[in-house]
C-alpha distance (Angstrom), angle and dihedral (degrees) to the residues before:
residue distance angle dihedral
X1 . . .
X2 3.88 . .
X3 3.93 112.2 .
X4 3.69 136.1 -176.4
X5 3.88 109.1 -110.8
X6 3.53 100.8 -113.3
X7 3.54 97.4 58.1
X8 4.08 89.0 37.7
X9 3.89 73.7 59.8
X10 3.36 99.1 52.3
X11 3.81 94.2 47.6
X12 4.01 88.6 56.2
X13 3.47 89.2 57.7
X14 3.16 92.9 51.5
X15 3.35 100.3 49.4
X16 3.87 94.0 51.7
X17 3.61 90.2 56.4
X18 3.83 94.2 58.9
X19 3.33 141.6 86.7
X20 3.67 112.3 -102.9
X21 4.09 111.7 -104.9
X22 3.80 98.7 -116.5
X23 3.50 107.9 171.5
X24 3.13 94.9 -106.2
X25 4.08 112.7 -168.7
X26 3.88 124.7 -128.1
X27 3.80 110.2 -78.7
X28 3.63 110.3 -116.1
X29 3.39 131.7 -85.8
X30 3.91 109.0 -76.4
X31 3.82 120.4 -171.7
X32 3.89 103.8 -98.7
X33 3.79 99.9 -4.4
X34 3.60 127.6 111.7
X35 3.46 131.2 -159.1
X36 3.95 131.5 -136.3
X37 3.39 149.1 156.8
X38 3.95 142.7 -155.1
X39 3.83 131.9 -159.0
X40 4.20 117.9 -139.2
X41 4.03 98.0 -141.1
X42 3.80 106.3 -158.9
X43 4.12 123.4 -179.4
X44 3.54 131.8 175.6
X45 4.13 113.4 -83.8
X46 4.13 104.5 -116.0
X47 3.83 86.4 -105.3
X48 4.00 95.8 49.1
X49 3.86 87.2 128.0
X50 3.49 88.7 65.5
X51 3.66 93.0 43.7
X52 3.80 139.1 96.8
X53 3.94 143.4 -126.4
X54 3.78 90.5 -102.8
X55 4.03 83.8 91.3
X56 4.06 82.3 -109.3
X57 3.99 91.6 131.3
X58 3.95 86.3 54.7
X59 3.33 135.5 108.7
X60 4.11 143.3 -173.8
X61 3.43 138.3 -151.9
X62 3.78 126.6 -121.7
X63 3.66 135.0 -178.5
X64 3.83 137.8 -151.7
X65 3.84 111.8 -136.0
X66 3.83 117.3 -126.6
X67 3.76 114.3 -107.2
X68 3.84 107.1 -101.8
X69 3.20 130.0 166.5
X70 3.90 119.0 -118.7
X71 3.62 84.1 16.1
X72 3.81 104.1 124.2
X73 4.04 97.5 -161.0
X74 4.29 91.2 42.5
X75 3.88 111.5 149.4
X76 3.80 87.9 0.7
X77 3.79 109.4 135.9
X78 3.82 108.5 -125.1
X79 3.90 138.8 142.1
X80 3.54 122.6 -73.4
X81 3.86 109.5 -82.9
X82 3.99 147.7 88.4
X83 3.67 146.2 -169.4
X84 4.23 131.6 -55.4
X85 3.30 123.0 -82.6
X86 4.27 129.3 -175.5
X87 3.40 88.5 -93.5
X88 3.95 99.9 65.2
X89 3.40 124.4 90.7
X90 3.94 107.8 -175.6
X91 3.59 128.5 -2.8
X92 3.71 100.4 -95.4
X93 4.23 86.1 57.0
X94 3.87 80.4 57.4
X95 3.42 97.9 47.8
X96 3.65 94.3 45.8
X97 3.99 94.1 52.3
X98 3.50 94.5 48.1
X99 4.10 94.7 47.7
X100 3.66 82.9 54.2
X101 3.73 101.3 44.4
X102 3.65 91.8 47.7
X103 3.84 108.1 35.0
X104 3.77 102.4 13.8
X105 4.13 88.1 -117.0
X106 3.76 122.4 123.3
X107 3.94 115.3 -177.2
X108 3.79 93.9 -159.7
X109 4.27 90.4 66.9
X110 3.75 109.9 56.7
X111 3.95 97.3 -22.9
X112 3.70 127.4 85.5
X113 3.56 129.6 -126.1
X114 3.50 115.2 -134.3
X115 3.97 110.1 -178.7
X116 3.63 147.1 -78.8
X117 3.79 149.6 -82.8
X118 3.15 140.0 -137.5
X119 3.82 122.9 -73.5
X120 4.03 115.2 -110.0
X121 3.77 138.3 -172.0
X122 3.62 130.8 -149.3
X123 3.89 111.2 -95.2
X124 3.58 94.3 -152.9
X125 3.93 113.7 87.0
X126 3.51 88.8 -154.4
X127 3.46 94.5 73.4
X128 4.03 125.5 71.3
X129 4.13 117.7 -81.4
X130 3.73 100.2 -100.6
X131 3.76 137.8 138.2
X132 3.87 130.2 -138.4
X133 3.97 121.4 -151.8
X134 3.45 104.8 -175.4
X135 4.33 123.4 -155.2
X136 3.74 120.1 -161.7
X137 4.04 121.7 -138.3
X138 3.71 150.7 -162.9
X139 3.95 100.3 -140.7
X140 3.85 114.9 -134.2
X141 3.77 109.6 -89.0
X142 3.83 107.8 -82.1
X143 3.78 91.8 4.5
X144 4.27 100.9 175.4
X145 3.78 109.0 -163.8
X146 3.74 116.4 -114.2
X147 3.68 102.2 -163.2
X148 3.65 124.2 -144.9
X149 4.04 98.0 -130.8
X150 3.95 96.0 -154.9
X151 3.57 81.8 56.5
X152 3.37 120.3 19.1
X153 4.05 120.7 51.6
X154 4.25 96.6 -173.6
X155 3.62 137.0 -26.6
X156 3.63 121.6 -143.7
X157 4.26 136.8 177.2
X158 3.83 119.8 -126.2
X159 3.93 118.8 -163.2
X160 3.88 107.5 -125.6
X161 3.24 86.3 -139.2
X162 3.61 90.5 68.0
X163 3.87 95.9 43.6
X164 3.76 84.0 60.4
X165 3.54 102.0 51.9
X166 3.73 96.3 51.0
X167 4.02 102.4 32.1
X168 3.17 118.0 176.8
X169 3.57 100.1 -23.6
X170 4.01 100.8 132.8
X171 3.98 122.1 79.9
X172 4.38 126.3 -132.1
X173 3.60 106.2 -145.3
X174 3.86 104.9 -161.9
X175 3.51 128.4 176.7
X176 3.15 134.6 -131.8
X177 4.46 141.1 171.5
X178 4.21 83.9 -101.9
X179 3.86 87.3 55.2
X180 4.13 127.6 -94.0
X181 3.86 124.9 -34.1
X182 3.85 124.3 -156.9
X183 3.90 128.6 -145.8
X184 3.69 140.3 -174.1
X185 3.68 109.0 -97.7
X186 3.85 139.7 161.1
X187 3.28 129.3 -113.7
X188 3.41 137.4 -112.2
X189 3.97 154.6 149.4
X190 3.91 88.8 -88.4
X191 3.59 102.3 41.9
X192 4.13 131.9 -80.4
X193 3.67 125.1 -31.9
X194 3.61 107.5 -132.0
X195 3.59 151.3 144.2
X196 3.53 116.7 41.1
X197 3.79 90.5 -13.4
X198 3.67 94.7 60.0
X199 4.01 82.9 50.2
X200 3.69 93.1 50.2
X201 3.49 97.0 45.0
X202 4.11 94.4 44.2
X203 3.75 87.5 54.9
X204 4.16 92.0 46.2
X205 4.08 92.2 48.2
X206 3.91 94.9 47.2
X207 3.85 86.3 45.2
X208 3.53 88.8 50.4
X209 3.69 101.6 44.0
């Protein structure tokens, strides 16, 4: 894939900052903990030629969940990913599988994978024992989303750039039987990233500054 220096730049960078992806296989099976992973898709913004190497002519892919009862993250927004299944032999396979499932977009055939960051839990107890490695991607050039409607509800790209300017400016209001609880969250045209997206992506954009 032919790129415009700055953002060929910018993917360097990133890639330097990352950990290396290392095949790492599936943890084993812990009692009451489930494992997942998520894939960062980034592209070019249509004006990357006019861009820089601050990662300003980026941009990332998010999803909204499907609403589904039970499910504790439905109609959260969130990067495309999911939970092991038999089939998965490391973390990146799972991350792949479920990029594709969801969104259509696998990495591995025209894309570029460019690392990974560090695994994260949820901090709530409230929600189920489960931990998140996160891989970060150049999507295939022209890669269209082809959602996965049991699953998936939209997809949408957000400019970094954009994510940076406003931070975590927005608020999640989520309720609970003690009464509601607020968190930082970003905004955005489908409501706030937040959760252990807006961890996940806080940790990518300071690594990527």
């Amino acid at each position: 894939m032919a790129l415009d220096f700055p953002f060929e730049a910018f993917l360097q960078r990133v890639e330097a900052r990352l950990d290396p992806v290392d095949l790492a296989k599936i943890p084993a099976a812990e009692e009451g903990v489930t494992h997942a992973a998520v894939t960062l898709l980034l592209r070019p913004a249509g004006g990357a030629a006019d861009g820089d190497a601050t990662g300003d002519s980026a941009e990332i892919l998010f999803i909204k969940r499907a609403e589904r009862p039970g499910d504790p993250w439905s109609g959260h927004l969130a990067f495309p990913g999911g939970r092991a299944e038999k089939q998965d032999a490391t973390l990146l396979d799972l991350a792949m599988r479920e990029a594709a499932e969801e969104v259509g977009i696998d990495a591995r055939h025209g894309g570029r994978l460019l690392g990974r960051l560090p695994t994260v839990r949820p901090l709530s107890t409230r929600i189920p024992s489960i931990t998140v490695t996160p891989f970060v991607a150049l999507a295939p050039q022209g890669a269209i989303p082809r959602l996965q409607p049991a699953e998936v509800e939209e997809a949408f790209w957000m400019p970094l750039a954009e994510l940076r300017r406003t931070g975590r400016s927005a608020v999640a209001r989520w309720e609970t039987k003690d009464g509601t609880r607020e968190f930082p969250a970003f905004p955005s045209p489908k409501g706030p990233i937040w959760g252990i997206t807006e961890r996940i992506l806080s940790q990518f954009l300071a690594l990527a500054e």
